[in-house]
N, C-alpha and C positions, 0 to 999 in steps of 0.2 A: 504494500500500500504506500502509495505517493502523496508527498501534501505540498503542494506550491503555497510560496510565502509572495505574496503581491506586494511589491511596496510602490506605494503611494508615489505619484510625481509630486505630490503637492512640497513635499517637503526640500526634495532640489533646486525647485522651484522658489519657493522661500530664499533659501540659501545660496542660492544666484542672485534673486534682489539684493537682499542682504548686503553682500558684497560688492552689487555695483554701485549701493548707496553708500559704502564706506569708501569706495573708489572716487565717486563725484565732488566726497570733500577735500580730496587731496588734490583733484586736477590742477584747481587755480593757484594752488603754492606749489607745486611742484615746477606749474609753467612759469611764476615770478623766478624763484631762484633759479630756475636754469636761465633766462635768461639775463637775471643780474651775472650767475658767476662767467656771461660770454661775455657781456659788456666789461665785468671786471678785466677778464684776461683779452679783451681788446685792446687794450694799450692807453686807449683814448685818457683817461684820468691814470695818476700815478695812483700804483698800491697803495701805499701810504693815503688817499685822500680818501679811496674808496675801495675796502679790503672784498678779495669776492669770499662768497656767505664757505667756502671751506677753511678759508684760514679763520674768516670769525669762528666757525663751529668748533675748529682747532685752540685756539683762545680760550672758547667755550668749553670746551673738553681740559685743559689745562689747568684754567681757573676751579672746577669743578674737582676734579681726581689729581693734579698736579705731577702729570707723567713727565714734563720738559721744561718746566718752568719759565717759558718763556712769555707770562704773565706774569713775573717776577715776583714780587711782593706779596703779589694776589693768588699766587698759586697753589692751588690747596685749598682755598680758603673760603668756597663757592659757601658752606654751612653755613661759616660765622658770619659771613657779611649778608647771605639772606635772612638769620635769627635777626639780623641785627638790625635791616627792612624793616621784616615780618614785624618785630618789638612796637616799630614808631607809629606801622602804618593801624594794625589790629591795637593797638593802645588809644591809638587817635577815632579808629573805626568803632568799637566799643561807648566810649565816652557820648561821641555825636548818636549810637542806636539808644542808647539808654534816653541820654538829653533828647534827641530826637522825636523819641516815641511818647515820652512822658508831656513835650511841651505839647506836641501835636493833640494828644488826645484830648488836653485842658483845652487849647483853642475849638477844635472843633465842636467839642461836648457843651461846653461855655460861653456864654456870652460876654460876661465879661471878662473871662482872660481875652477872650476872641478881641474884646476893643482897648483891653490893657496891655497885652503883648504884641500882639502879630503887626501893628506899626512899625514898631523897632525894630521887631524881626526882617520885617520887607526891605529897610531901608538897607538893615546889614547883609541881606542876601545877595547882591548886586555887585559888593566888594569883593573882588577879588584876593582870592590869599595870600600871593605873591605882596600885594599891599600891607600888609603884617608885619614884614621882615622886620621890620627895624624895633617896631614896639616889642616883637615877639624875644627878640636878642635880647633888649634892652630889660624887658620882664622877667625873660627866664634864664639868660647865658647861652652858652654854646654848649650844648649838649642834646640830648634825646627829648628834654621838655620842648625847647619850642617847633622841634621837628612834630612829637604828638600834636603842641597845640597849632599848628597850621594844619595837617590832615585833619583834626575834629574840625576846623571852621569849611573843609572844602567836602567833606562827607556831613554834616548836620543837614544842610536846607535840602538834600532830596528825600531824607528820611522824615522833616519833620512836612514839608510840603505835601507828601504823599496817604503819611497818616491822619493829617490835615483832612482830606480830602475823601480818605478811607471811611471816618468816622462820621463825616458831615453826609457820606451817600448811602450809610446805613437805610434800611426799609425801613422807614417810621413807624410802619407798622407791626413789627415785630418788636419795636420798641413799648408801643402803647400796648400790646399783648401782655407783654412783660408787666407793668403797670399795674392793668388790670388783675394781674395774677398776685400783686400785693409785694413784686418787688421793692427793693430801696433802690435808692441810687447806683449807690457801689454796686451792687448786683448785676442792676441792668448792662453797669460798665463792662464790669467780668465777665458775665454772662451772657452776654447779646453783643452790646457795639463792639468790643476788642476782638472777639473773633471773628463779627463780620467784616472789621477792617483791614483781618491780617493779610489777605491777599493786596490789599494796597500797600501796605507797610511792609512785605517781604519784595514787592516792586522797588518801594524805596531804598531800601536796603541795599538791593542790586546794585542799583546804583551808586549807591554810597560808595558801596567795596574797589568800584570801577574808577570815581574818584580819587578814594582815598591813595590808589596804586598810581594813577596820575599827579598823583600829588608826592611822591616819593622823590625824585627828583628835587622836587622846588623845598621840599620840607626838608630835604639830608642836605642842602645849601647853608642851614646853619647848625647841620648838627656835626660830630668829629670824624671824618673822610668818610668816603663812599665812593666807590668803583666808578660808575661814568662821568661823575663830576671831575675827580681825579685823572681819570683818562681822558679827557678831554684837554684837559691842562698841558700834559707829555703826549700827545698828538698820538694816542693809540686807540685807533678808531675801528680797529679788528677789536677790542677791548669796551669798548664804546658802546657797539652793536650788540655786543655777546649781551651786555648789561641791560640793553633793551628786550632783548630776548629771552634773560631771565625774569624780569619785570613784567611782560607779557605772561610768559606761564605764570608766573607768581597768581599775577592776576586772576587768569584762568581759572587753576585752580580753587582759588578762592571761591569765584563765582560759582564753580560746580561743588561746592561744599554747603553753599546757602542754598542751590537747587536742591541736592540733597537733602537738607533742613527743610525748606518750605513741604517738598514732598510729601514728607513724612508728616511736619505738622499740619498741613491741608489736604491730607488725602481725603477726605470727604470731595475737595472742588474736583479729582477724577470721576467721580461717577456722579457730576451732576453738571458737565462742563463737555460740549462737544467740539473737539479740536478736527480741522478738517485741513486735508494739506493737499495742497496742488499740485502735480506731475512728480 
């Protein structure tokens, strides 16, 4: 007796999409650097101005694992000097979600914080960070304070904007529900507006994180050395890149660490939320 085992196209099938969708996201970096590192090795610009992306990665590989030292100072050292990022920009990102979230919910829940805060707030939104330096040295020194405090002021207003906004588009009527069910106040906050707003406030937040890593740069301007500021100075611009590079993933990662968070803490909005995606 014979027993034929059928299997399914479906699942090849599957796993050829699969794979062509993980192929189409690499098409357009694959086509950028190969055509940086022609232009690089076309002679047009000296190495030195514009390294092609292998000797950055080599930079990048060096700085990271320290096989050639030919990131000299830095070599090795890829850990300590992203802890040491990671410290100003997650120190700065923290202070702005807590301050962010707490002012946010007061203005929108309130009327009158709403007409005692959010003036001041608006005016100081518009300032840029880079505008701080000098108060910020002058306030705190040269150290890792005032690099935190310019990331909290460039990560705050998308976290406190969004919860702002989170709070004020609550369903009123799930509010007046609540009410009627003989809630207090605080309750209906916990219970009702804070987690209908949390998809707005984990929007914010995103942002914030994306901020705050753009803001790395301008915040470790007054904090004690950092890699591209530094390399920029002795004209190593394969060192330069690498730093942007890590700062990009840094980023990344980040971001898909609050995906992650959000996920999990709004897994209710999957199965009430239809996402539709195009080709």
């Amino acid at each position: 007796m014979t027993s034929v085992i059928e299997i399914s196209p479906a699942k090849p099938v599957a796993r050829t999409f699969r794979a062509s969708q993980a192929l189409e996201r690499f098409v357009v970096p694959v086509l950028l650097i190969a055509g940086w590192e022609a232009f690089a090795r076309s002679g047009y610009l000296p190495p030195a101005l514009l390294p092609a992306p292998s000797a950055v990665l080599h930079a990048l590989g060096d700085w990271i694992f320290g096989f050639d030292e030919t990131t000299q100072t830095y070599s090795g050292h890829w850990l300590r000097d992203a802890f040491a990022s990671g410290l100003r920009v997650f120190g700065g990102f923290a202070l702005a979600s807590v301050l962010g979230i707490l002012a946010g919910v007061a203005i929108g829940w309130s009327r009158l914080f709403e007409k005692t805060l959010e003036p001041t707030l608006q005016m100081l939104r518009p300032i840029p960070p880079v505008s701080w330096i000098p108060l910020a040295i002058i306030w705190f020194g040269i150290a890792n304070k005032p690099a935190i405090f310019l990331v909290f002021l460039g990560a705050i207003f998308p976290v406190l904007m969004n919860t702002i906004h989170g709070v004020k588009t609550v369903d009123h009527n799930l509010v007046r529900a609540g009410a009627m069910m003989g809630a207090t106040e605080r309750q209906l906050l916990a219970s009702i507006v804070f987690p209908a707003a949390l998809p707005s406030i984990f929007s914010g937040l995103r942002i914030a994180i994306g901020s705050a890593w753009m803001l790395t740069v301008t915040a470790e301007m007054v904090a004690v050395g950092y890699v591209l500021w530094d390399s920029y100075y002795f004209l190593r611009y394969d060192l330069v890149l690498a730093a942007m590079i890590s700062i990009g993933l840094l980023g990344y990662l980040s971001d898909l660490g609050l995906k992650a968070i959000m996920a999990r803490v709004l897994h209710w909005q999957s199965a009430t939320t239809v996402q539709g995606r195009v080709g």
